[in-house]
C-alpha positions as CSV (number, residue, x, y, z in Angstrom):
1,X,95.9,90.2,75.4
2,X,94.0,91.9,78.3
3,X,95.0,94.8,81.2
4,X,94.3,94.7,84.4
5,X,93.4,96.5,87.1
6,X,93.5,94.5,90.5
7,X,91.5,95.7,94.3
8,X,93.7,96.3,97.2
9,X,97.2,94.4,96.5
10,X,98.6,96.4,99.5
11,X,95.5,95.3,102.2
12,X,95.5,98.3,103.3
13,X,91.9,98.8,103.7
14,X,90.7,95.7,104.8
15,X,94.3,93.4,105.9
16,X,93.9,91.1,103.0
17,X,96.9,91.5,100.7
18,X,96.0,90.8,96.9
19,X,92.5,90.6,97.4
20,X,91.4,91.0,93.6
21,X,94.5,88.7,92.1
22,X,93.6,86.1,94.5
23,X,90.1,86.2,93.7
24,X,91.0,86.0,90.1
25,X,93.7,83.2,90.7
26,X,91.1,80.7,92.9
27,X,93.3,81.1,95.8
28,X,91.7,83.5,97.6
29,X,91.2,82.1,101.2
30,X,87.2,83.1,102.5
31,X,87.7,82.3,105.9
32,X,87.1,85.7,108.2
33,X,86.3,87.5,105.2
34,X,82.7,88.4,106.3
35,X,84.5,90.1,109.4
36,X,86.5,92.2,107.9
37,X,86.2,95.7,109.0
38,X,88.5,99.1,107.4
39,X,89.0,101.6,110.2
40,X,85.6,103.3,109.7
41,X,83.9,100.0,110.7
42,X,82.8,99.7,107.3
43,X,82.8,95.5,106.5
44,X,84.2,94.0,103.5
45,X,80.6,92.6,102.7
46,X,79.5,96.0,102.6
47,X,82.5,97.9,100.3
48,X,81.7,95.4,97.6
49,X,77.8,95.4,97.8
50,X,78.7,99.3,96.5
51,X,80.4,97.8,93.3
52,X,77.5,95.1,93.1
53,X,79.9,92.3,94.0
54,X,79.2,89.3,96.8
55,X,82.1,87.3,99.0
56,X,79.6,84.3,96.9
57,X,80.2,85.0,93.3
58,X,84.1,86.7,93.5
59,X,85.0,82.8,92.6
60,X,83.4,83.8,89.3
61,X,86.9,86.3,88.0
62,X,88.9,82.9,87.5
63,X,86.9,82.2,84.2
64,X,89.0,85.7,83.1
65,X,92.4,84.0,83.2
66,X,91.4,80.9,81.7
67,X,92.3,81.6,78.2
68,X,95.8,83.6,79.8
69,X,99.3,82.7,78.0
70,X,101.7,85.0,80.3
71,X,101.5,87.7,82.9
72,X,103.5,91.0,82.5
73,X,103.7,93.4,85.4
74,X,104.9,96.9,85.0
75,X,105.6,99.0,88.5
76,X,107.4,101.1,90.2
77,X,110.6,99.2,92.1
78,X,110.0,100.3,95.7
79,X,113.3,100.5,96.6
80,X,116.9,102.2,96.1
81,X,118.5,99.3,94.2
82,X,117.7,101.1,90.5
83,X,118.6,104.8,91.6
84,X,121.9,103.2,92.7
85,X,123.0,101.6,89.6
86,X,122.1,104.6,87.4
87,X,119.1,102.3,85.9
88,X,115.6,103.5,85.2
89,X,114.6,100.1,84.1
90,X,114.9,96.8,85.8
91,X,113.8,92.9,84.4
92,X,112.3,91.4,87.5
93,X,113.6,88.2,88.8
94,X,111.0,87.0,90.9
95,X,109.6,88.0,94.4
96,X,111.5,87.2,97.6
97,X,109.5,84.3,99.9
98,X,108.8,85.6,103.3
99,X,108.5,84.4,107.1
100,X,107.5,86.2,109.8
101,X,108.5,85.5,113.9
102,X,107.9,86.5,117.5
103,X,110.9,86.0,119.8
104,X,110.3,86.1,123.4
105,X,113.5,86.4,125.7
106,X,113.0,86.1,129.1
107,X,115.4,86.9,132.0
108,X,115.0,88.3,135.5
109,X,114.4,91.8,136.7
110,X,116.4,93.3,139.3
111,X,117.8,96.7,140.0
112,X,119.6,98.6,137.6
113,X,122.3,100.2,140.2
114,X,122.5,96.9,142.4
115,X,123.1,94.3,139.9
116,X,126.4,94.2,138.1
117,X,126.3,94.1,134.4
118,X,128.2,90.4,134.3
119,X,125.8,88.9,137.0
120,X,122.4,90.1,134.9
121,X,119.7,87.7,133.3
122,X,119.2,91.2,130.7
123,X,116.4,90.0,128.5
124,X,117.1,92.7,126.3
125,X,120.6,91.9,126.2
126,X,120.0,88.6,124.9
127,X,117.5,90.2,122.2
128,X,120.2,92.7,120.9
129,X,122.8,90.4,120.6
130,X,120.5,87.9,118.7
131,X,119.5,90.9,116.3
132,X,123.3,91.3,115.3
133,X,123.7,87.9,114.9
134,X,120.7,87.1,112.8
135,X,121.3,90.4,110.7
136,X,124.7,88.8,109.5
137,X,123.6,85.6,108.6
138,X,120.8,86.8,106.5
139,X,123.2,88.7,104.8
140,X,125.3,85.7,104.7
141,X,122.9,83.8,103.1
142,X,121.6,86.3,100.5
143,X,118.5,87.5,102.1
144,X,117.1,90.7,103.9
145,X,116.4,90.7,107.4
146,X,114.1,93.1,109.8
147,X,113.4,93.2,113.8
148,X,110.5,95.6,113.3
149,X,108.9,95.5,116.5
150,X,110.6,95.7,119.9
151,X,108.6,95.9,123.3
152,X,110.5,95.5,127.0
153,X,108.8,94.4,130.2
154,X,108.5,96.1,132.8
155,X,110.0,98.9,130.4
156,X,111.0,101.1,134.0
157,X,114.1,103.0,133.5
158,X,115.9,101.8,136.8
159,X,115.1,97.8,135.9
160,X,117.2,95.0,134.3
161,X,114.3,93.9,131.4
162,X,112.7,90.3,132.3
163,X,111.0,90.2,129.4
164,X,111.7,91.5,125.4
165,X,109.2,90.6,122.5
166,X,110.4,91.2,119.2
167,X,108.8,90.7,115.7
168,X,111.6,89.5,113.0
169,X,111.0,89.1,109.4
170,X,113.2,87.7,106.8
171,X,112.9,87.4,103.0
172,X,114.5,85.7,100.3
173,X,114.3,85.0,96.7
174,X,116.1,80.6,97.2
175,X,114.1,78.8,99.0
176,X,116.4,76.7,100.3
177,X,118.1,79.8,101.6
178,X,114.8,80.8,103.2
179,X,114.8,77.6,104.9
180,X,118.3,78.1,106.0
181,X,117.6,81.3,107.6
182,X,114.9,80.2,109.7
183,X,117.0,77.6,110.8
184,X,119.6,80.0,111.9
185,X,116.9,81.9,113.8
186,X,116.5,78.5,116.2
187,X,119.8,78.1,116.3
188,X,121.2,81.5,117.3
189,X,118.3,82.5,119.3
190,X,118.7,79.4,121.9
191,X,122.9,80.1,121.9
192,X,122.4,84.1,122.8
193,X,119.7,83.7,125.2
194,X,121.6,80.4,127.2
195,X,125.1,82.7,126.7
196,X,123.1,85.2,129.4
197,X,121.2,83.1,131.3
198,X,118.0,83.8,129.5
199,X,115.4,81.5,127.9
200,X,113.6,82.1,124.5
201,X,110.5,81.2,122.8
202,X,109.9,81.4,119.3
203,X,106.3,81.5,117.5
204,X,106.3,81.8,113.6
205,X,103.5,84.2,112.3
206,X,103.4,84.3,109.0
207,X,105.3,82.4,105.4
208,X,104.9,82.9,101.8
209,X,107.1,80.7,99.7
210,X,109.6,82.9,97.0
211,X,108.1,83.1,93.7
212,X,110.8,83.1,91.0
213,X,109.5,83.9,87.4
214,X,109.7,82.5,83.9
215,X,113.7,82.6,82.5
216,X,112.2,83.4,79.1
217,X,110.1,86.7,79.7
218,X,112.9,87.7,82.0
219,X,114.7,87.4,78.9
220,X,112.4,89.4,76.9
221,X,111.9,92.0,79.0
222,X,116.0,92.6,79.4
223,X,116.6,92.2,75.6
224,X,113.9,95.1,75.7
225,X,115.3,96.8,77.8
226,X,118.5,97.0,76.3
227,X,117.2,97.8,72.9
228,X,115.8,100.9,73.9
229,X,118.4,102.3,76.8
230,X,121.7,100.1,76.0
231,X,122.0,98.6,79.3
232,X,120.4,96.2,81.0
233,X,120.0,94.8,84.5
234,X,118.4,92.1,86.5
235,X,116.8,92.3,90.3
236,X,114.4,90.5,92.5
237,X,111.4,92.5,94.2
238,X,111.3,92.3,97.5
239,X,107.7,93.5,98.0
240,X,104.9,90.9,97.2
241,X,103.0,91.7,94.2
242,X,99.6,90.6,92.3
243,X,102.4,88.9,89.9
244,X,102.8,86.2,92.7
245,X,98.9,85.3,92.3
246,X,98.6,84.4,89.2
247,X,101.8,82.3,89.4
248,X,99.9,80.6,91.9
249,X,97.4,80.0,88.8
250,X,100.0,78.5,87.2
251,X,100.5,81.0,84.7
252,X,104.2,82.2,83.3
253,X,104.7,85.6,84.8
254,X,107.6,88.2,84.9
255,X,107.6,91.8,85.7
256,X,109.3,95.5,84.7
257,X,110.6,97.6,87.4
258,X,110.7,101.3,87.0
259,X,113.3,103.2,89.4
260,X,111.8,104.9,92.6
261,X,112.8,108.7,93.4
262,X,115.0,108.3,95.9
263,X,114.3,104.5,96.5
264,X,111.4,105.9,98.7
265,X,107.8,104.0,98.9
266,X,104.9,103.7,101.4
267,X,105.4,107.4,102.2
268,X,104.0,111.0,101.0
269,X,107.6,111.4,99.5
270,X,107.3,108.4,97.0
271,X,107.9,109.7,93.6
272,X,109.1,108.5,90.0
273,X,110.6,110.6,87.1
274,X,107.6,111.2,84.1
275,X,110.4,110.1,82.1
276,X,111.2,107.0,83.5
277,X,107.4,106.1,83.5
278,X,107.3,106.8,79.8
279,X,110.1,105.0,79.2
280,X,108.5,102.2,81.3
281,X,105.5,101.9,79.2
282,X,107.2,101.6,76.1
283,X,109.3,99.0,77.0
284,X,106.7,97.2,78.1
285,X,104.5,97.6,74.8
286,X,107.9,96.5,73.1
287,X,108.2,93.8,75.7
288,X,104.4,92.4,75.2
289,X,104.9,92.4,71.4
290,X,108.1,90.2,71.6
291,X,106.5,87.9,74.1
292,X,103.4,87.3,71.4
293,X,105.6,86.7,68.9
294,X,107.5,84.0,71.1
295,X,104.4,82.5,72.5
């Protein structure tokens, strides 16, 4: 049994998400790497010549998993769903598959005062409308669903918008669900836009399939769990974690949640009880001792 310690999961430096787990895993992708810059300029190339590292030999970490029965994760949960049940512990179910979109409705301008509201091509109209709609059926269907980025053309007080680009992400722990959603996007986005006399254009930016983990160390780690705080309860992550790498290694993997102040993360205000953190590392060292015993 090892610990470790993995480089930038968020990407925050550099834009590469799980940059040490990938590298460990074999599935980091090198292309663009050299480029890489962090806001300071400062290049990838250059932040790992400081730790006597080169893009050349990273390849080299996979040799640490080889001999790798099972991956256990402990971390915070990131999220309210722990502080709402009363929980301080959670067993992880696996993490939530992603895909990522840019909608573009487009309309006509015209004059805000001059045009009546049922005779307008209203690009943004159509956008909002599709928002709502997609919203439900993610919910629907079991998933989460985000319109993160919204932008309006010409974006002039006094003008019907010709143009609305929005970015929409969805996650999802079924895959099949996840495929179901995107289909919804196609489907509603063409209805809404052709309701108002409006055309849309979809791109997709980004998909990461859902990684569910191992029924038996889920298992574990609830028994555990419950031996130690007499209830128990079972969620999926909907961040991506450096757990998802080394599934991608093929190795089993599950993970501990500890509950989140709050449910706040990614801000100054992100916190977690020294309690629940102690109470988080003992049931994992009760958790990694069962797991020995079963492998």
């Amino acid at each position: 049994m090892f610990s470790s310690l993995w480089a930038d999961e968020e990407g925050a430096r550099f834009g590469r998400s799980l940059f040490g787990s990938s590298a460990a895993a074999g599935t980091l992708e090198h292309a663009g790497l050299a480029d890489l810059r962090d806001a300071d300029g400062i290049r990838l190339t250059e932040a790992l010549a400081t730790t006597g590292l080169h893009l050349g030999t990273l390849s080299q970490a996979q040799a640490e998993l080889d001999r790798v029965a099972a991956y256990l994760e402990l971390h915070i949960e990131q999220g309210p769903v722990l502080e709402a049940l009363d929980q301080p512990l959670g067993a992880v179910l696996g993490i939530m598959g992603v895909q990522r979109f840019t909608l573009t409705f487009r309309g006509q301008a015209a004059h805000s005062g001059t045009t009546p509201m049922a005779l307008r091509q209203d690009a943004f109209l159509a956008a909002a409308r599709f928002t709502q709609e997609i919203y439900a059926a993610s919910i629907t269907l079991g998933g989460v669903c985000t319109a993160g980025r919204v932008v309006t053309r010409p974006g002039v007080v006094n003008c019907v918008v010709e143009e609305c680009v929005l970015t929409l992400e969805q996650r999802c722990l079924d895959a099949e669900a996840l495929t179901a959603m995107a289909a919804r996007v196609h489907d509603l986005a063409g209805a809404v836009a052709a309701s108002g006399g409006c055309s849309v254009e979809i791109q997709p930016l980004w998909t990461i399939a859902p990684v569910p983990f191992d029924p038996q160390l889920i298992l574990l780690c609830e028994e555990t769990i419950r031996n130690l705080t007499g209830n128990a309860c079972r969620l999926p992550s909907g961040a991506i974690h450096d757990a998802s790498s080394m599934a991608r290694r093929g190795i089993p993997i599950a993970m501990l949640f500890v509950r989140s102040r709050g449910g706040l993360s990614h801000t100054p205000l992100e916190d977690t009880d020294e309690a629940d953190l102690l109470l988080g590392v003992r049931v994992l060292a009760g958790w990694a001792g069962r797991v020995m015993v079963w492998l």
